[in-house]
N, C-alpha and C positions, 0 to 999 in steps of 0.2 A: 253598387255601393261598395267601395272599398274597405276592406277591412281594415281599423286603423290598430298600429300595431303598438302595443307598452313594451319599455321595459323596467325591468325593476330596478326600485329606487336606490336600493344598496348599490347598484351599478353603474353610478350618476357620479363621471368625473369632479363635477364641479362639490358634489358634498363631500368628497375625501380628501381635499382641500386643507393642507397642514400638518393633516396626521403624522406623516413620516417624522415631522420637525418636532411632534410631541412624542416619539418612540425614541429618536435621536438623543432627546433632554432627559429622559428616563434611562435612557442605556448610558450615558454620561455621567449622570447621577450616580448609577449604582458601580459604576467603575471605579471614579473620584471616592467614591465609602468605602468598595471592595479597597482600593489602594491606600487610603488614609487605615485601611485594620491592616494593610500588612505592612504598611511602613513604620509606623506607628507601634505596632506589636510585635516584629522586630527589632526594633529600638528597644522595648521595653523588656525584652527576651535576654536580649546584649549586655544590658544593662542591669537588670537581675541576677544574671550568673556574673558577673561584672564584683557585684557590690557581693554576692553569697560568700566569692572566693576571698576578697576582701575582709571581709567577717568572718570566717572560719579560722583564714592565716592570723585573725587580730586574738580570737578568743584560746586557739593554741599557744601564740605569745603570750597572754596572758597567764594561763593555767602553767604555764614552763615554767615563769618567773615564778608564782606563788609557790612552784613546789620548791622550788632553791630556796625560796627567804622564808618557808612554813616556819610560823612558831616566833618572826618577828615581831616587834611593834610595828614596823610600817608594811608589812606586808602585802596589804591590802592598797596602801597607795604605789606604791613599787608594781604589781599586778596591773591593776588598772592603766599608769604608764605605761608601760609595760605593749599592753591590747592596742591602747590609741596610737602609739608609735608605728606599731605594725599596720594599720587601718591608713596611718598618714602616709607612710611610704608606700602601701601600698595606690594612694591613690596619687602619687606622685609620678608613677610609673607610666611607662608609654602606653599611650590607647587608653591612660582612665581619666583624662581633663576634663569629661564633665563632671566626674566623682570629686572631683577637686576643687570645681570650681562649686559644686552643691556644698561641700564644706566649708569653703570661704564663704560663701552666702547665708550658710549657718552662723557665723560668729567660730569659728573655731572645730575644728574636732571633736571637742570636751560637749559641744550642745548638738553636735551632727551625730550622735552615737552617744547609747548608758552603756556602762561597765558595772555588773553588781555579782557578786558572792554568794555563795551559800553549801552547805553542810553538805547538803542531798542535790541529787540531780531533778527532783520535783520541787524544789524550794522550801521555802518564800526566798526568793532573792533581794540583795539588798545592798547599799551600799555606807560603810564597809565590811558588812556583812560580819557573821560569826568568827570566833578566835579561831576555828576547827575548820573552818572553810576551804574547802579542796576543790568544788565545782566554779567555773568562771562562765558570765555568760556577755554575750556583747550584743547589744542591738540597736538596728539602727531604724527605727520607727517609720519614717517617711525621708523618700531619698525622692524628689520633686524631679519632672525631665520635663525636658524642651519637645512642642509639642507642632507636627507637623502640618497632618491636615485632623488634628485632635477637636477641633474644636466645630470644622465641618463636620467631623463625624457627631458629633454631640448634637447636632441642633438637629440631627435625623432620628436622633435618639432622646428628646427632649431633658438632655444634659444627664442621663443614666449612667453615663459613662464615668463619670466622676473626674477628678482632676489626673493626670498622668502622673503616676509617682509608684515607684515599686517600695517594698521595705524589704529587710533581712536580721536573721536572729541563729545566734549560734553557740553553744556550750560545749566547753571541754573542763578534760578534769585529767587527773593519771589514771592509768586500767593497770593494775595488778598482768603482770609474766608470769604463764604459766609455766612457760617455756622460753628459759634466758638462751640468746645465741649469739652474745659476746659478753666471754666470762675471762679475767684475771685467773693463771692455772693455780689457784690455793685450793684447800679444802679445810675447815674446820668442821670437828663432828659435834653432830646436835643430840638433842635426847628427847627420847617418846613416852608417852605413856604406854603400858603395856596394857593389850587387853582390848585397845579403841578403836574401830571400825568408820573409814580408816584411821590410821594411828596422827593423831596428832601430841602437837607440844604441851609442858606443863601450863598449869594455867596461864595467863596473862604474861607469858612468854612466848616465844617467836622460836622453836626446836630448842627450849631453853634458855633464847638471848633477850635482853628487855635493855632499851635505852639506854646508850653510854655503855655498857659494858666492856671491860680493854680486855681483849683478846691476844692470844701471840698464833698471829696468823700461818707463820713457817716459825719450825722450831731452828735451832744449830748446834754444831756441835756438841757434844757431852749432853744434851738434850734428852728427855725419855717420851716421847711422840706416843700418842694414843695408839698409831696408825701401826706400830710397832718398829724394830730394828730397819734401819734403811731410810726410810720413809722421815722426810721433813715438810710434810705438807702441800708439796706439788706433787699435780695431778696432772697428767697426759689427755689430753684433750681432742680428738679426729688425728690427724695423722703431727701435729708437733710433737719432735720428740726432741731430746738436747737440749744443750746450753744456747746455743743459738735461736733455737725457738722459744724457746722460757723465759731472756731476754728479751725481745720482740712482742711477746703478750703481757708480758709487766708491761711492759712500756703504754702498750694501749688497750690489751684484751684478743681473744684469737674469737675468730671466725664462727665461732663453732656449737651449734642448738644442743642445749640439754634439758632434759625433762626430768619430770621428780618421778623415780621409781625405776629411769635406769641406771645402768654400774656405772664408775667413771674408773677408770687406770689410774692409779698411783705411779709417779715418778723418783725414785729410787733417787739418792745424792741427794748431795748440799748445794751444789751449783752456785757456788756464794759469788764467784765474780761476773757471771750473767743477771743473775736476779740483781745486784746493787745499780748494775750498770741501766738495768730495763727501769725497777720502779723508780730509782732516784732521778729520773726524770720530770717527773710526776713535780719535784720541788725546784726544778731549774737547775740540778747537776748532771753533768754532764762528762760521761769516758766513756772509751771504747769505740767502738765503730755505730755511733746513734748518733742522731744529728737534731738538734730544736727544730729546725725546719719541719720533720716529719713528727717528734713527739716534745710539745710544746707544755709548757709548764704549768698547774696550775696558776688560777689568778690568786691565791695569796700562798704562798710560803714558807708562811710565817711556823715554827715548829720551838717548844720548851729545847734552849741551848742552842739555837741557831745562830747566836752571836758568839759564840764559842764557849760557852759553860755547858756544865754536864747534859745531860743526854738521861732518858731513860735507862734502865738494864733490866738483865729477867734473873731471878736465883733460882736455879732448878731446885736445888735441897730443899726448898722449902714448900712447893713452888709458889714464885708472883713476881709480879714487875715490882720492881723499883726506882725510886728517885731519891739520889744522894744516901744507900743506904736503909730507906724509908718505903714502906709500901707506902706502892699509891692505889689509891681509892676511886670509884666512881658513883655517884650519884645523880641520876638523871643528864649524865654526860658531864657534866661538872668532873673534873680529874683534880685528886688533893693529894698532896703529900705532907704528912702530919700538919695539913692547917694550910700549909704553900699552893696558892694554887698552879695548874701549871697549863701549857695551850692547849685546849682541846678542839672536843666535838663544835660546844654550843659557842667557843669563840672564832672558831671557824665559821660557821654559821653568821655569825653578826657579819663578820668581815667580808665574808663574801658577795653578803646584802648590799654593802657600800658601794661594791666594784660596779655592779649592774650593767656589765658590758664596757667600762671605763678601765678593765685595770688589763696587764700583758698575761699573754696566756690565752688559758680555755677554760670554762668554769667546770665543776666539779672533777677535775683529773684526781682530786685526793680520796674520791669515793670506787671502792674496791667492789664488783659484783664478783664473790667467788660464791662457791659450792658447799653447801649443808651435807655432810654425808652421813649414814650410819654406820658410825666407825665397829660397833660389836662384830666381834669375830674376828677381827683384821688382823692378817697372820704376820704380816712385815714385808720388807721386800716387793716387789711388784706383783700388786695384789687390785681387784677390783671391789669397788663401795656403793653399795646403794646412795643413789642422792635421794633425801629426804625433799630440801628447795635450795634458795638461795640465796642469798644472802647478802646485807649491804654493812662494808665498814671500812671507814673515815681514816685514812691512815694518819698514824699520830708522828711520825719521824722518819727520815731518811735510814735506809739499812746499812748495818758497817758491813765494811769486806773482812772483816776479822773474821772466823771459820766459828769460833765459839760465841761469835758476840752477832753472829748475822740473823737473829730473829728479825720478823716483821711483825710489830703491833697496832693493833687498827682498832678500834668503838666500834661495836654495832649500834647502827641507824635506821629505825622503821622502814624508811624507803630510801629511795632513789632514782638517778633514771638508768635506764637502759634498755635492752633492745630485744624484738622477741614480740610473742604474742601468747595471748589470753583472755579471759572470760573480762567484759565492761565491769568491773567492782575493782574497788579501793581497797585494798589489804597492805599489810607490810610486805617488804622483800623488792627486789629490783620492778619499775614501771614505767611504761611509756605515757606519752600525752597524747589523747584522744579525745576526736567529736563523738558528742553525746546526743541523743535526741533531746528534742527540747519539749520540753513538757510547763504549757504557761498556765492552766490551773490544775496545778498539783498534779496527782496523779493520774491522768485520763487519757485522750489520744496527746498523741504528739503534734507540737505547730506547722502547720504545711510550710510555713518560710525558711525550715532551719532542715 
């Protein structure tokens, strides 16, 4: 009897019949899903930092604007424009046509993106937001994308995946300079309280300046300068020394980082036909070897006597400025001359609002960042000063080349912009424009989108 032989059934050609074709459709499967998340999440990657950069550059533009037109009535619609202009061009730009085209599908810019205001960097945000408003935030809720094998991939995932669409959100506002490093060579000296750890200004004063204040930023001849004999108010700055570098930084400001607490060099002379030639720039005049091409004029010009009538002056005997004989006054920036009013701070301000990138020039060229010093002790001649900080003011008129009549008078102004670095807070004195974290219920973690 033959032994009849088995073999096992797992080893039975005919029942493994398909299987390869059902491995094949699984390995297909998970490749087409593996490739729809990276195609698709890729895209969505691209697009993301796309639209972030987008929103960043828009809530910047915005925050710029609103510190130029602070304290207007329209300020907050100027701002807002402002943002969305930026956000338009930028999605106008090469490599952002589906940003551009998710905004035309929007209705417009104005419904693809909020613009809204507020006080604090935790809000509530709003729009037009508070008179005092300094913080700008821009967002853009749902930015919707074209979806590849998105919708394969969802049916593996019974529709978990949600619709394809990234958002972004971004706030800026000005950050207080701690440290200015392009300053105008002037120096006007501040006052402290004595005794205060560290020493600060009198109250609700800025080293003693408060809003609008007229100032004589350089003295001139026949002059008596805090700073003593010699000394008219320029300051030596890194290695500019001379009539030809003091020119050259009026004109636009030098190079050069200063901090509160160390000395700065006093420059000795009146330098009266550099300095006219550098800041009269600043109003569209123009001598000497300076060219508009390289230092371009502000956007408004407009100064009390510009049409050929008097001019401010300064009387030392007494001392003050004057108009037509008459001190002038200042209130809240407001400049009077017995009752007259004359151009100042906050009519510069309005005007400047108007230009909004429309008028010739560069905006704020009439805003001076110089140096706060503590002038006590200062012996005359070329001498070094504690910088206390620094300081922002409005120049009120072009400077004569007369030797006795070449002061420069300028308003102090809360802020400003200019350039440097510092602690993220809003103070007075020269500031940059800066991303802020965004914080969307109040004070807690920050939004992962911004």
């Amino acid at each position: 009897m033959n032994p009849r032989l088995y073999r096992p059934f797992t080893a039975t050609p005919g029942r493994q019949r398909g299987a390869v074709m059902v491995l094949i459709v699984i390995a297909l499967a998970s490749m087409l899903l593996m490739g729809a998340l990276a195609l698709d999440g890729g895209h969505m990657l691209v697009n993301k930092t796309r639209l972030q950069n987008a929103v960043d550059a828009a809530a910047l533009s915005g925050a710029k604007t609103l510190s130029q037109v602070f304290g207007s009535g329209n300020a907050s619609t100027l701002s807002r424009d402002a943002a969305l202009a930026t956000l338009a061009q930028n999605a106008n730009a090469t490599g952002n046509g589906e940003l551009a085209t998710a905004i035309t599908d929007a209705g417009g810019v104005g419904a693809f993106a909020v613009v809204e205001l507020s006080s604090s960097v935790y809000g509530p945000f709003a729009f037009p937001g508070p008179a005092n408003a300094r913080y700008v935030r821009v967002t853009v809720p749902t930015y919707p994308l074209a979806g590849f094998f998105w919708n394969f991939a969802q049916a593996f995932g019974n529709g978990g995946l949600g619709d394809k669409a990234v958002a972004a959100v971004a706030t800026a506002a000005p950050s207080t300079i701690d440290i200015s490093c392009e300053l105008a060579p002037l120096m006007v000296c501040g006052t402290t309280v004595p005794g205060s750890d560290p020493p600060q200004s009198p109250a609700d004063t800025f080293w003693g300046y408060t809003l609008g204040d007229l100032e004589v930023l350089k003295s001139a001849a026949g002059n008596d300068p805090e700073i003593g004999p010699g000394n008219f108010q320029l300051i030596r700055l890194g290695d500019n020394t001379g009539g030809a570098d003091i020119r050259d930084a009026l004109a636009e400001g030098i190079d050069q980082c200063v901090s509160a607490g160390e000395p700065v060099e006093t420059e000795p002379g009146n330098t009266v036909g550099p300095v006219a030639q550098g800041l009269n720039t600043r109003f569209g005049q123009y001598s000497g070897p300076i060219s508009p091409d390289d230092y371009p004029p502000d956007w408004v010009t407009t100064y009390t006597g510009d049409t050929g009538g008097p001019v401010m002056t300064y009387n030392d005997s007494i001392p003050q400025v004057e108009y037509q004989g008459v001190e002038v006054t200042s209130n809240g920036g407001e400049l009077l001359a017995n009752g007259t009013p004359l151009y100042d701070l906050n009519n510069w301000r309005d005007d400047s609002a108007l230009c909004n990138d429309t008028c010739d020039g560069a905006p704020d060229r009439r805003m001076l960042n110089i140096v706060i010093g503590n002038c006590d002790g200062a012996s005359g001649g070329q001498t070094s000063v504690p910088v206390l900080g620094h300081g922002c003011f409005y120049l009120v008129q072009p400077v004569s080349q007369q030797g006795n009549e070449a002061q420069i008078f300028g308003q102090f102004d809360t802020n400003c912009p200019g350039e440097g670095y510092g602690p993220a807070s809003i103070a007075e004195g020269p500031q940059i424009i800066q991303l802020y974290k965004t914080y969307i219920n109040g004070v807690s973690a920050p939004s992962p989108d911004s």
